[in-house]
C-alpha positions, 0 to 999 in steps of 0.5 A: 499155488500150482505153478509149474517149472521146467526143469533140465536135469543135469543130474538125477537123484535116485528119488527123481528116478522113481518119480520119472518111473512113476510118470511113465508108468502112469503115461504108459497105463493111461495112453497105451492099452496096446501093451500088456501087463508084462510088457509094461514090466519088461519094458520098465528098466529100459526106460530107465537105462535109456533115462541114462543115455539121454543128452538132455532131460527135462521135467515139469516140475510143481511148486513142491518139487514133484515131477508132472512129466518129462521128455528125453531129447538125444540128437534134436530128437524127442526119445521120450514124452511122458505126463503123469496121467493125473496131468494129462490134458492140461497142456503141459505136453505142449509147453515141453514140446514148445520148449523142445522146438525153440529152445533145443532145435528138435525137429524130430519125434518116434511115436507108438503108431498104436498111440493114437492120441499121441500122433494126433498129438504129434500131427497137430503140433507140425509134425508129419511122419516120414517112415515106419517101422513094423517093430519098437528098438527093442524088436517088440512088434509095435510099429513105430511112426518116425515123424519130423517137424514140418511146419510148428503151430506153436512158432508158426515158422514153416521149417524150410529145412526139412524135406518130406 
């Protein structure tokens, strides 16, 4: 059938772990040639230590149980946006982003500045970068683009909230 659900998970069993590992990583080798064999490795249980310290996360999900992608959201912010690179381009991004934006109230999104089809992405859907940083939160040099949400294409609502 194909459908596909979004799912937040209140809990994550050690198989969804390695199923969310899996999408990153697939993500990650598809979307950030930036990155080197051994930082893809080295950055690996950092993602799944930060998994942890997510406030909420939330998968995409298909008819036989099988995680397509998952975003990680702490303080109305996207921390993480993975699809598993066999899915990419099929607009499940968008539906997480959509359900971020009007069901959580997230306005804000950290993006790989080398991740050129992710801020395009980013920029798209509303959001406009407010700052940079030269280095990731781990001090790796790959330069990170804050963005906030500035105007949603996806509610059409301007967020007169936010100042840029």
């Amino acid at each position: 059938m194909n459908n596909k659900v979004i799912v937040i998970m209140d809990t994550i069993s050690t198989h969804e772990c390695t199923q969310i590992l899996d999408v990153w990583e697939s993500s990650v080798r598809s979307t950030h040639d930036f990155l080197t064999e051994e930082n893809i490795q080295s950055i690996k249980p950092v993602v799944k230590s930060g998994l942890l310290q997510m406030q909420k996360v939330i998968c995409m999900k298909d008819d036989e149980n099988n995680i397509q992608a998952f975003m990680g959201i702490s303080d109305y912010k996207i921390e993480m946006l993975f699809i598993n690179d066999e899915f990419r381009g099929k607009g499940i991004g968008k539906k997480l982003i959509e359900y971020a934006i009007n069901k959580l109230n997230v306005k804000y999104v950290d993006v790989n500045e080398q991740n050129k089809q992710a801020v395009g992405f980013y920029v798209y859907l509303g959001f406009k970068e407010y700052s940079r940083s030269k280095t990731d939160s781990q001090g790796n040099p790959f330069p990170i683009l804050n963005m906030k949400l500035r105007y949603s294409t996806l509610t059409g609502v301007m967020n007169s909230k936010i100042r840029l």
